[in-house]
N, C-alpha and C positions, 0 to 999 in steps of 0.2 A: 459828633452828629449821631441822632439815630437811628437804626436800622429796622428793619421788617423782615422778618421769614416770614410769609404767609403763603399760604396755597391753597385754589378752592377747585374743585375739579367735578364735575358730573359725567359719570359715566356706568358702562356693565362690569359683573365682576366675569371673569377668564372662565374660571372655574370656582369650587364650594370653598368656604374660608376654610385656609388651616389653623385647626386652635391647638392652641397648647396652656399646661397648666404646671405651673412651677411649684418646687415644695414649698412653698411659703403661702400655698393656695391663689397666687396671680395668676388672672387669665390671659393670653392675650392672641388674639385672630390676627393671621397674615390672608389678605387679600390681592390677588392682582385687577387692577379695572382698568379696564380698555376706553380711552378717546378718541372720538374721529372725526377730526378735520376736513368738511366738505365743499369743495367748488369747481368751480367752471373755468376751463382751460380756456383761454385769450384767446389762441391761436387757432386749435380743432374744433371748439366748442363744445368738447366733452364731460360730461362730470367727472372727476378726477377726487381722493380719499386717500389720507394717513391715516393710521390706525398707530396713537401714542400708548405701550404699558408701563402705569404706574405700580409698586408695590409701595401697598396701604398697610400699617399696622395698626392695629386698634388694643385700648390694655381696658383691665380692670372690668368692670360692669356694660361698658359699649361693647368689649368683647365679646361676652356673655348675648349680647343683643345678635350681635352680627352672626353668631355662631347660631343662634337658637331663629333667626329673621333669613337670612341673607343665605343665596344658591347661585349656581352660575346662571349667568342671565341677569338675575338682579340688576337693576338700573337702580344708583344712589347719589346722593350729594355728598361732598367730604369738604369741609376744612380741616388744614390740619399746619402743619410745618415740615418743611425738609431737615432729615437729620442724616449723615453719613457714620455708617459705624463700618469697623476694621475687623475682620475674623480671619482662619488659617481653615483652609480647605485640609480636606486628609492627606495631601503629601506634604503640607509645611509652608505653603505658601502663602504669602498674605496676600488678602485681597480688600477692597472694599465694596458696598452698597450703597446707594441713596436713596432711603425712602421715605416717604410720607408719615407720619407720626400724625395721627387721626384725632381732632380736637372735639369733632362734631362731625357726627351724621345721621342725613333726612333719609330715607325710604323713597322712592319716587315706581311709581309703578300701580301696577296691580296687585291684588290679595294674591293673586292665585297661585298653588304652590306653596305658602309659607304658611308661617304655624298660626295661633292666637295668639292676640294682641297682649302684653304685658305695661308696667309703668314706663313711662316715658322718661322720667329726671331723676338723674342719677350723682353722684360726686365719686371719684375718685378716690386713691389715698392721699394725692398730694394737695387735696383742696380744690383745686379746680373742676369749672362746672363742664358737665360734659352735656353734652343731648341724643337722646334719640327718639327716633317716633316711631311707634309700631305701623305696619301699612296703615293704609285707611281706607274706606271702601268708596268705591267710586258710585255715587251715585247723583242723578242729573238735578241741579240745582231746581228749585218749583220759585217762577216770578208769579206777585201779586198781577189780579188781570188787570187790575186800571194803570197799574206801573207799563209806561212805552221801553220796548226794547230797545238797550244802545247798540246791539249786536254785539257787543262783549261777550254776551251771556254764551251765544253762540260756537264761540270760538273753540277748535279744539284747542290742548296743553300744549302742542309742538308746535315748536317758536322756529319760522322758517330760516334760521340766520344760525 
């Protein structure tokens, strides 16, 4: 039978990527981003909130993005896959991690704060396509006058659910 690693997550980052650059000239940004879980207690009627951190790792040319785009705060979109690797802390111990291994990521947000816009499509070394988009600037869509408003047009981005 088969299987699926998949993971799509939208969220803020914690704090600014950390990049790193290995001697074979690969980049790659570790990001942590925050999810939060909102709703309304049964019983008190109170709003009630989790707050999930993922760490994101991004390689190659998305790196490059996210390091050169992305600050804390940043609100993003990521697919990517769950990958766990095994390392030895400095006194000998082994531990593991689960993280996110970055396939694709949108920008969501506002300009402000981040640099100028660069290419959006990029490939990797191992062939695969990657995305990213540089921010984009928000501004308020202009409707034809004889076109009737669906109220669509209206709407703010933030999806009350």
């Amino acid at each position: 039978m088969a299987s699926v690693n998949k993971v799509i997550i939208v969220g803020n980052l914690g704090r600014d990527p950390e990049m790193r650059t290995f001697p074979s000239g690969d980049r790659v940004a570790n990001v942590t981003i925050a999810t939060t879980d909102r709703w309304k207690d049964k019983t008190s009627g109170e709003m009630k909130e989790a707050t999930e951190w993922h760490r994101v790792v991004f390689n190659g040319r998305l790196a490059e993005i996210v390091g050169e785009y992305l600050r804390k705060g940043s609100q993003v979109y990521v697919e990517g896959s769950l990958r766990t690797r095994k390392w030895t802390d400095k006194d000998g111990v082994e531990k593991f991690t689960t993280e996110i291994r970055a396939d694709t990521m949108q920008m969501l947000g506002s300009r402000q704060g981040m640099g100028s816009p660069s290419s959006s499509g990029m490939d990797d070394d191992d062939g695969a396509s990657r995305r990213a988009s540089p921010p984009s600037r928000q501004q308020p869509a202009s409707r034809p006058a004889s076109k009737p408003s669906t109220g669509f047009d209206d709407m703010d981005d933030d999806i009350p659910f």
